[in-house]
C-alpha positions as CSV (number, residue, x, y, z in Angstrom):
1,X,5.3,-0.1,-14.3
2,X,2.0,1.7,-14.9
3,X,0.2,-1.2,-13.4
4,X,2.5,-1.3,-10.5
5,X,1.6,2.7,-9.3
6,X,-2.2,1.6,-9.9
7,X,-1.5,-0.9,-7.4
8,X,0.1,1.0,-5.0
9,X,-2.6,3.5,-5.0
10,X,-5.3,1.1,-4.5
11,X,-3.6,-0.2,-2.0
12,X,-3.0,3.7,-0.3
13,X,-6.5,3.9,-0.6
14,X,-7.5,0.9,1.0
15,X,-4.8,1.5,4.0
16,X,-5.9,4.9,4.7
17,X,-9.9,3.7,4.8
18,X,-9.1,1.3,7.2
19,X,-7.2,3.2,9.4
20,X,-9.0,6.2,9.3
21,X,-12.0,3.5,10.6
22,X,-9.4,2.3,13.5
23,X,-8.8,5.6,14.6
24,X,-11.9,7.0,14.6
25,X,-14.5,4.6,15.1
26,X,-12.0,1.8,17.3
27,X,-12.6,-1.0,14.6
28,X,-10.4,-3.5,15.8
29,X,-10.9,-5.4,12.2
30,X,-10.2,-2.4,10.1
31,X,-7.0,-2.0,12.4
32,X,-6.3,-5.8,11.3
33,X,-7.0,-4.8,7.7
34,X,-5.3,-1.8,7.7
35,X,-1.8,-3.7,9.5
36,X,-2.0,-6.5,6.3
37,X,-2.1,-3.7,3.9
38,X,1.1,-1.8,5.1
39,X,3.1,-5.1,4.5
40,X,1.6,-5.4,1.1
41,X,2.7,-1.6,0.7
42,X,5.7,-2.0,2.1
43,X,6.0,-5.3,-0.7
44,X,4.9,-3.1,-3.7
45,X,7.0,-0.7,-2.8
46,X,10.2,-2.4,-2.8
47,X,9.1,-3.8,-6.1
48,X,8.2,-0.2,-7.3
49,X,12.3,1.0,-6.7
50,X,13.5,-2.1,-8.5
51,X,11.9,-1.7,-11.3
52,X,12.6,2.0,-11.2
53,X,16.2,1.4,-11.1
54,X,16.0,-1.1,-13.9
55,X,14.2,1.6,-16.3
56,X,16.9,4.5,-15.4
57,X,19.1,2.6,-16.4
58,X,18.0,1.8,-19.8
């Protein structure tokens, strides 16, 4: 589980560097970047509350 909120904050990190370069610089690419990392997010995340439930219920 540890490894998986390492994950998910690398990947935070890498969404919000990307967009912040969208929005204030009009990087189309980080834009690109920034769009594949929400659905890897979005991925981790799911994984992140299945794993959670598993261990509250233990």
């Amino acid at each position: 589980m540890k490894n998986l909120v390492e994950n998910l904050n690398q990947l935070f990190a890498d969404f919000a560097k990307d967009a912040t370069s969208q929005v204030e610089n009009g990087n189309k690419a980080a834009g690109t970047r920034a769009r594949k990392t929400s659905l890897a997010i979005e991925k981790a995340l799911k994984e992140f509350r299945k794993v959670s439930i598993e261990d509250s219920k233990k």
